[in-house]
C-alpha positions as CSV (number, residue, x, y, z in Angstrom):
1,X,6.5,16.2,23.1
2,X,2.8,15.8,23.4
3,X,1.3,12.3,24.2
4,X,-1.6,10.4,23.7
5,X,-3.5,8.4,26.8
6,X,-5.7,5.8,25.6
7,X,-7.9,4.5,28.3
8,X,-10.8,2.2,29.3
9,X,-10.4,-1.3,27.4
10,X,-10.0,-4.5,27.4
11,X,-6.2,-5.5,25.6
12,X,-4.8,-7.8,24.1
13,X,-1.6,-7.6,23.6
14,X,-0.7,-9.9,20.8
15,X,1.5,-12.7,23.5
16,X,-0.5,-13.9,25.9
17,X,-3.8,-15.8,26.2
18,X,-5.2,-13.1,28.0
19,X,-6.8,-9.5,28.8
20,X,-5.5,-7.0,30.3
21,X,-9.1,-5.3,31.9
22,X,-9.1,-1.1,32.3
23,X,-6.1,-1.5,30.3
24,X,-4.1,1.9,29.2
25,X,-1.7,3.1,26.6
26,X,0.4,6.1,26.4
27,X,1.3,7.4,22.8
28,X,4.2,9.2,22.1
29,X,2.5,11.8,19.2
30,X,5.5,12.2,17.6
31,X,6.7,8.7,17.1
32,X,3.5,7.0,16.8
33,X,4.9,4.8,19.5
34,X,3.6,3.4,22.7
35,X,5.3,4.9,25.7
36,X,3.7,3.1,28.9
37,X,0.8,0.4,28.8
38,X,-0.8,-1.0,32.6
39,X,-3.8,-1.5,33.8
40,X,-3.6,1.0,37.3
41,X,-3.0,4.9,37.6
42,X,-3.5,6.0,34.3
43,X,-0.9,9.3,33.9
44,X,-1.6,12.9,33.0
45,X,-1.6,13.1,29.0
46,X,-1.8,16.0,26.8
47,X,-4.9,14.3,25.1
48,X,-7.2,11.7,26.1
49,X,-9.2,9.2,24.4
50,X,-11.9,6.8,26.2
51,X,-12.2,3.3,24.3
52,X,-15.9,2.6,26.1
53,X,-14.9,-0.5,27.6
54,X,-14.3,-2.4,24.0
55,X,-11.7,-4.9,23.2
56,X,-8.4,-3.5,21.7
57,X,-6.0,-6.3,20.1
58,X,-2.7,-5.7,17.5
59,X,-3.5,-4.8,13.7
60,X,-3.2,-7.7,11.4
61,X,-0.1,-8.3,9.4
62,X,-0.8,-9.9,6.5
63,X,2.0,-11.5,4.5
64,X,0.9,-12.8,1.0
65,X,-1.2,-10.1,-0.7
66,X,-1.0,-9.0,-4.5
67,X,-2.1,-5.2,-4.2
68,X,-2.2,-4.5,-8.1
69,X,-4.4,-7.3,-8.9
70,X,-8.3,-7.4,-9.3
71,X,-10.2,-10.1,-7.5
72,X,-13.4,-9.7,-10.2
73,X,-11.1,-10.8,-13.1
74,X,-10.2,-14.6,-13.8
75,X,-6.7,-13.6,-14.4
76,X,-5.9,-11.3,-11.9
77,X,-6.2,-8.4,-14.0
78,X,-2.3,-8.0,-14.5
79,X,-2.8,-6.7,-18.5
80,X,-4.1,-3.4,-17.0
81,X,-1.5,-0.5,-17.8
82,X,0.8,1.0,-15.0
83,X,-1.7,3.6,-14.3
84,X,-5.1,2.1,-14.0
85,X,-3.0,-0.9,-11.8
86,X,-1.9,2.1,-9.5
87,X,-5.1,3.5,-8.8
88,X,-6.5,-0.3,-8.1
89,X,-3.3,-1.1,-5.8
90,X,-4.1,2.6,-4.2
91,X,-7.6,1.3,-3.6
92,X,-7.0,-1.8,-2.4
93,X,-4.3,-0.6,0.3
94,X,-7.4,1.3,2.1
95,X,-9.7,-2.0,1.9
96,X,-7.3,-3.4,3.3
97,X,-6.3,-1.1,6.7
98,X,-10.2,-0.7,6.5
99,X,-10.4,-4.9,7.0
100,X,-7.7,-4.4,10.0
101,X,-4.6,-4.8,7.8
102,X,-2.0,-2.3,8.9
103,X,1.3,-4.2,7.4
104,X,1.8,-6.1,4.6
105,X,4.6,-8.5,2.6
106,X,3.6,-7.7,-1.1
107,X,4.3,-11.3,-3.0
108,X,3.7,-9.9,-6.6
109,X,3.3,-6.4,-8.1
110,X,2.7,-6.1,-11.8
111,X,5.0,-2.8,-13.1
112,X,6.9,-3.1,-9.7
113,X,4.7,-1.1,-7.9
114,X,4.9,-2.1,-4.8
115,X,7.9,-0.8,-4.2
116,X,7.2,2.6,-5.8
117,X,4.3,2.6,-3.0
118,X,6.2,1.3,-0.2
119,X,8.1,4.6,-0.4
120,X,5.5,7.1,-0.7
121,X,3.8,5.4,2.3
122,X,7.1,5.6,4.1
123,X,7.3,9.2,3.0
124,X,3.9,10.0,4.3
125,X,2.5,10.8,0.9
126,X,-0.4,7.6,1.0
127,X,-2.6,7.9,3.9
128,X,-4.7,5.4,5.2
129,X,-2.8,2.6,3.4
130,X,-0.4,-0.2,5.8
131,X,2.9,0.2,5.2
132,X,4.5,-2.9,3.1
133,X,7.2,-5.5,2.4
134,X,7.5,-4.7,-1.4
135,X,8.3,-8.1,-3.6
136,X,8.2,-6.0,-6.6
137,X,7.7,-8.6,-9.6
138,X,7.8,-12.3,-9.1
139,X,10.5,-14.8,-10.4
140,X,8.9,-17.2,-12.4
141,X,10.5,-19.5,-15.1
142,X,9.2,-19.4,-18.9
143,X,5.7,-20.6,-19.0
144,X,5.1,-20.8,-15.6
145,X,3.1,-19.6,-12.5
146,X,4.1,-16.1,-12.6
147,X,4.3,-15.9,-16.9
148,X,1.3,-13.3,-16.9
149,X,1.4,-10.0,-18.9
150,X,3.6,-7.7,-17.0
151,X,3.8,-9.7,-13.8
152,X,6.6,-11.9,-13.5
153,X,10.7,-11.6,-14.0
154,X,11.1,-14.7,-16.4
155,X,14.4,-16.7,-15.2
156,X,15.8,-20.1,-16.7
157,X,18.7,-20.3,-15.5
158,X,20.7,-20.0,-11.8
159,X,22.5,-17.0,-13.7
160,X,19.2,-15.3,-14.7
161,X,17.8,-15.4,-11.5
162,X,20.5,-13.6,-9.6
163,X,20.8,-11.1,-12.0
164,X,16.8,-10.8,-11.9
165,X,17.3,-10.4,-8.2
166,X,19.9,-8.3,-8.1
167,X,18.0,-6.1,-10.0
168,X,15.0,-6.2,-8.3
169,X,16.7,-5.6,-5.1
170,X,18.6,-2.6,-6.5
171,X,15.1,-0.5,-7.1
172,X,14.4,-1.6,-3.4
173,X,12.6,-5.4,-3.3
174,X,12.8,-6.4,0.4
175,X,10.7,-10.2,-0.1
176,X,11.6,-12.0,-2.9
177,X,8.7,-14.1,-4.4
178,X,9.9,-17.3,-6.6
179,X,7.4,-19.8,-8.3
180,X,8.7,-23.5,-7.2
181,X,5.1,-25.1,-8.4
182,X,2.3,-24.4,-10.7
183,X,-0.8,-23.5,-9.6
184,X,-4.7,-23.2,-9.4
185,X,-4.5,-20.2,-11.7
186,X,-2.5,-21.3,-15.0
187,X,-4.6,-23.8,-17.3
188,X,-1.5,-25.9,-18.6
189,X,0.3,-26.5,-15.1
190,X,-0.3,-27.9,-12.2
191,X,0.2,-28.2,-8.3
192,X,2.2,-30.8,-8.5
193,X,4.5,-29.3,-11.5
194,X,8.0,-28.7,-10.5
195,X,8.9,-25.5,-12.1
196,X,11.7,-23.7,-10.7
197,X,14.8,-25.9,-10.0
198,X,16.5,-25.9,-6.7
199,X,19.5,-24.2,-8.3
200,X,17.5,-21.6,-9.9
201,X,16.2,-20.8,-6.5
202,X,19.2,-21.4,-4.5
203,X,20.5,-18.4,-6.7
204,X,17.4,-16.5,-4.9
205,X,18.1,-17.1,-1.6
206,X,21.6,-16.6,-2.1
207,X,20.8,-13.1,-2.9
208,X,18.3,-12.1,-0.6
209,X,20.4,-13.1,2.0
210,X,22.8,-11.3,1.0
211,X,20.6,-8.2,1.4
212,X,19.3,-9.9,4.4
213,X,16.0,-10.0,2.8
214,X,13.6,-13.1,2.8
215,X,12.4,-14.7,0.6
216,X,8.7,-16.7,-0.4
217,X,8.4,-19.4,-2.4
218,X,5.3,-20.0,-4.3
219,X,5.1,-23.9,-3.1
220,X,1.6,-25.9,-3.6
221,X,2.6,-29.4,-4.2
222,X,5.2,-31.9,-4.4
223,X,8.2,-32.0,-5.3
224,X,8.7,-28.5,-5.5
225,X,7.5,-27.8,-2.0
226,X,10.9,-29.9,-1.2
227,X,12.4,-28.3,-3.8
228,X,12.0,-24.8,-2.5
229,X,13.0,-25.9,1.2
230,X,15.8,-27.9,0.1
231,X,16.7,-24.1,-1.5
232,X,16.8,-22.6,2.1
233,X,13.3,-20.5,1.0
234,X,11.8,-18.2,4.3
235,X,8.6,-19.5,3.9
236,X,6.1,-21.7,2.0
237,X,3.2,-19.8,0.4
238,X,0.1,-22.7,0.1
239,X,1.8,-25.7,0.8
240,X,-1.1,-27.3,0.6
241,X,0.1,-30.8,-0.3
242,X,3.2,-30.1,2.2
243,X,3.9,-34.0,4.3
244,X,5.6,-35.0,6.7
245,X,9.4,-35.0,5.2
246,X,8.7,-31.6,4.3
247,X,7.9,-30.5,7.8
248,X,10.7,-32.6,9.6
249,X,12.9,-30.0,7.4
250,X,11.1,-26.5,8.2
251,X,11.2,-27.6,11.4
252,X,15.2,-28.0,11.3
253,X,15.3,-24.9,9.2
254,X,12.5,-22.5,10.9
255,X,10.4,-22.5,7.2
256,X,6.9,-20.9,8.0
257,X,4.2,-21.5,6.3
258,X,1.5,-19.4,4.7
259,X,-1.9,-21.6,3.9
260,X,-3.6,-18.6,2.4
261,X,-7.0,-20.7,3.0
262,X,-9.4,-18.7,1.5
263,X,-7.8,-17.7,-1.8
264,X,-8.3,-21.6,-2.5
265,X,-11.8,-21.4,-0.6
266,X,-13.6,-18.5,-2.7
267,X,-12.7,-20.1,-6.5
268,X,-15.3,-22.8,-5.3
269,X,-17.2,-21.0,-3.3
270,X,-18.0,-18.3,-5.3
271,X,-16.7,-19.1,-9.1
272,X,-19.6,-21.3,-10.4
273,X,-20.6,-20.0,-13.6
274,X,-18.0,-17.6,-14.0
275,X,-14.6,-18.9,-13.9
276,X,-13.9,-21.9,-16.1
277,X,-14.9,-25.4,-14.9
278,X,-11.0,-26.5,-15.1
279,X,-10.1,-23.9,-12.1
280,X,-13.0,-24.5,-10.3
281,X,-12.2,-28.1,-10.1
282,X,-8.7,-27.6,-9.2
283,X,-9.3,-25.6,-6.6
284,X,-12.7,-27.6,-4.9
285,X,-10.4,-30.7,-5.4
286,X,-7.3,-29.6,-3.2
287,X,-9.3,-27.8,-0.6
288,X,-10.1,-30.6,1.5
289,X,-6.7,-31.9,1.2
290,X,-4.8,-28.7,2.0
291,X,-6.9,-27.8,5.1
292,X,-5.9,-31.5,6.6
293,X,-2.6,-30.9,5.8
294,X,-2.2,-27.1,7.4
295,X,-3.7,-28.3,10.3
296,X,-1.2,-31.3,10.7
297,X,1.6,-29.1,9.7
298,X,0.1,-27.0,12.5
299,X,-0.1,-29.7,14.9
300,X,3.3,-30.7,14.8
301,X,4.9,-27.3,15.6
302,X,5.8,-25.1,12.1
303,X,5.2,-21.3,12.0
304,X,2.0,-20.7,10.6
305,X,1.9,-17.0,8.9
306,X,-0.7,-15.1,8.1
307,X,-1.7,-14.3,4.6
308,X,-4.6,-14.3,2.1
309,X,-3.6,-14.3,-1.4
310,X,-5.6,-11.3,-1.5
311,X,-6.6,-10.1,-5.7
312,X,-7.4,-14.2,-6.3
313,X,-10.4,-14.4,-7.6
314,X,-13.6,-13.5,-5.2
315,X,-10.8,-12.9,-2.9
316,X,-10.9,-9.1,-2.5
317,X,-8.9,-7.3,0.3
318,X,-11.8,-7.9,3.2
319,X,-10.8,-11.4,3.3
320,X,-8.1,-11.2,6.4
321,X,-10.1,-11.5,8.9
322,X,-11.9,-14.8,6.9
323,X,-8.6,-16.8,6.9
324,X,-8.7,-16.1,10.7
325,X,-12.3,-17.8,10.8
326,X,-10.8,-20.5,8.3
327,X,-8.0,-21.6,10.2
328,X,-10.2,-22.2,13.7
329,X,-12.8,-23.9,11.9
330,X,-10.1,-26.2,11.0
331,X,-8.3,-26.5,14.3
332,X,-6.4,-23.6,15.1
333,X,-7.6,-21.9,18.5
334,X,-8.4,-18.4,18.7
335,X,-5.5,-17.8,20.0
336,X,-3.3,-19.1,18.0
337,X,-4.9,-17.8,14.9
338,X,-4.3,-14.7,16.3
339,X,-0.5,-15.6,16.9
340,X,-0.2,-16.0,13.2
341,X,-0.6,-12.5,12.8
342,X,1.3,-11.2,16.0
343,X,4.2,-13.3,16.5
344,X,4.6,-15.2,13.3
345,X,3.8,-12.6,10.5
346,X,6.3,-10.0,12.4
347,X,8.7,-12.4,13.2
348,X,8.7,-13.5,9.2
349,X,9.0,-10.1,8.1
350,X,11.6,-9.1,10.6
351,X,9.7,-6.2,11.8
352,X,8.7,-7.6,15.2
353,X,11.2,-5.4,17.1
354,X,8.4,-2.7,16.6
355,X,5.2,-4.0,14.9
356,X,2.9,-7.2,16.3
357,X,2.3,-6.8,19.6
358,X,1.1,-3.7,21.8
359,X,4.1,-3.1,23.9
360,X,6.2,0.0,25.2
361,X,8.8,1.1,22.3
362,X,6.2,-0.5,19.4
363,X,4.1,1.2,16.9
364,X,0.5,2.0,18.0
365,X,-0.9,0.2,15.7
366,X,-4.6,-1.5,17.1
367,X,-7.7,-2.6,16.1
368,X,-11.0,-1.6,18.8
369,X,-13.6,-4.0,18.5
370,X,-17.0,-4.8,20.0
371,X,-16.2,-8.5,20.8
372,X,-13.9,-10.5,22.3
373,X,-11.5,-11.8,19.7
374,X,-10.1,-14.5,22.1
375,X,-13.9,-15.9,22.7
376,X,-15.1,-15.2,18.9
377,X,-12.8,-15.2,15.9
378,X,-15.4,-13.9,14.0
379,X,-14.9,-10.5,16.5
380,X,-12.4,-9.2,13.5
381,X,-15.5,-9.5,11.4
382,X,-16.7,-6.0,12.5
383,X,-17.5,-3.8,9.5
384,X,-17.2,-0.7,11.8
385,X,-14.3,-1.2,13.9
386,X,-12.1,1.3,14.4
387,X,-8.6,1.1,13.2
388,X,-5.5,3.7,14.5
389,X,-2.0,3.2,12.5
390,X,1.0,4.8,14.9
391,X,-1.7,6.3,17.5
392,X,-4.0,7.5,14.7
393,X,-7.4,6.6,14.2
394,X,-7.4,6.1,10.1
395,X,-11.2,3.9,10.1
């Protein structure tokens, strides 16, 4: 059993406001798996690797990405055939370990692919991609949010859906992905559409739970946000209209919440003259709303996750460590942007037995960086950082 001795950093371990200075971490090679971490009397190691006094801090989990989709196209690019989407979800799986992303929740796969990809990176047959919660498909009723070509399983009925869902769960979906609102994306809805009913998503939930799966409602304004709580959803993806009787109820029920920021952020930002003017006001007019809201949903104590929306448009697979910057501009410390990663994206995803923080008995996963992320968000920013997935350096 040969081991690994990372040495000479500064660490953050992902659950406490602090550093750890001369920190070291023993590797397990075999696992991938930190053995020891301490910060005196380093211990013989078959290899050793000096970390030049930088700042080393968990990889970020992000848990609302669409890894088939193409941030350049207005509509997501979801009329792409199986193959040309697999190369571009292939792709996007090393931006995004490149950006620091070394786990995702997948929250919409054209063709399913996700999950076809979730097992050859569990088999070891993708490198340099993070490993994933596949969604497979999204559950979408007829004509709504998820009704693009080759995208979404297309329910009406409480019956529908659990047959959908058993189905998707029987090729291997782990996060189930339901559409409770419209959205910025769809000309002929709207935030504040209701779409799936709270039977129809009940059915959902039943299911995953089941499985003990989650699942992740697609939730931007009202009533369906209270629709898909009332459901007993995981989490709320956007939420950006979410008020107060909403959050007395997460609270009760442990809902997160996923703001996803900068998909909503980039259509304005970056969309004038290129997307059509009905998007573009949709999304400039809910931004200042939303952030208001996140940060009062944030103030009064509801798990904030981390996630990005990434293949939105002009929101390519970069953009992680962007929602980080978004969410302190708008209140969060750095710290507990941070925690949306570490403790609330794991936690989420139930994988925080092994993945989120740098501990004995979890994954070396870890980001090294030139900056202090507690003292600059912006730290994550770093085009060159390096990036090691179970002890490995993979960027």
């Amino acid at each position: 059993m040969t081991k690994t001795l990372f040495f000479n950093f500064s660490l953050f371990t992902g659950n406490k406001e602090e550093l750890q200075p001369q920190a070291w971490m023993l590797v397990d090679n075999q696992t991938g798996k930190i053995t020891d971490s301490s910060t005196s009397n380093p211990p013989a190691a078959d290899q050793k690797v000096d970390l030049a006094n930088k700042y080393v801090m968990p990889g970020l989990i992000n848990c609302h990405t669409h890894i088939t989709m193409d941030p350049a196209t207005g509509d997501g690019g979801t009329s792409a055939n199986v193959i040309a989407s697999t190369v571009r979800a292939v792709m996007n799986l090393h931006t995004l370990l490149k950006s620091g992303v070394t786990y995702i929740r997948e929250c919409g796969s054209t063709y399913d692919i996700d999950i076809t990809l979730s097992q050859l990176i569990a088999e070891g047959l993708i490198e340099k991609a993070p490993e994933i919660l596949p969604s497979g498909r999204p559950y979408s009723m007829t004509g709504g949010h998820g009704d693009f070509p080759n995208f979404g399983h297309l329910v009406d009925s409480p019956d529908e859906m659990r047959k959908a869902v058993r189905q998707g769960q029987k090729i291997g979906a782990k996060a189930i992905k339901v559409m409770a609102t419209g959205g910025v994306m769809t000309k002929n809805d709207f935030m504040d559409d209701p779409q799936l009913s709270i039977a129809e998503i009940q059915a959902a939930v039943d299911e995953a739970h089941h499985k003990d799966n989650i699942v992740a409602a697609h939730a931007e304004g009202n009533p369906g946000i209270l629709n898909a709580i009332k459901a007993g959803v995981d989490s709320i993806e956007h939420g950006f209209y979410v008020n107060d009787e909403e959050i007395d109820l997460m609270l009760q029920q442990k809902t997160y919440l996923t703001p996803t920021i900068v998909a909503d952020w980039a259509i304005p930002e970056y969309g004038h003259g290129i997307l059509p003017d009905w998007e573009i006001k949709k999304a400039a007019d809910a931004l200042d709303d939303l952030c208001k809201n996140i940060a009062h949903a944030h103030e009064r104590g509801v798990a904030i996750t981390l996630g990005t929306d990434a293949g939105t448009p002009f929101n390519d697979f970069s953009m992680t460590p962007v929602e980080l910057e978004l969410m302190v501009e708008h209140g969060f410390s750095n710290y507990e942007a941070l925690l949306t990663s570490c403790r609330n994206s794991s936690k989420l995803m139930k994988i925080d037995s092994e993945y989120g923080t740098l501990e004995p008995n979890k994954y070396a996963d870890f980001l090294v960086l030139d900056n202090n992320p507690l003292e600059d968000i912006k730290a994550l920013q770093q085009a060159d950082k390096a990036v090691y997935k179970k002890g490995q350096r993979v960027y």
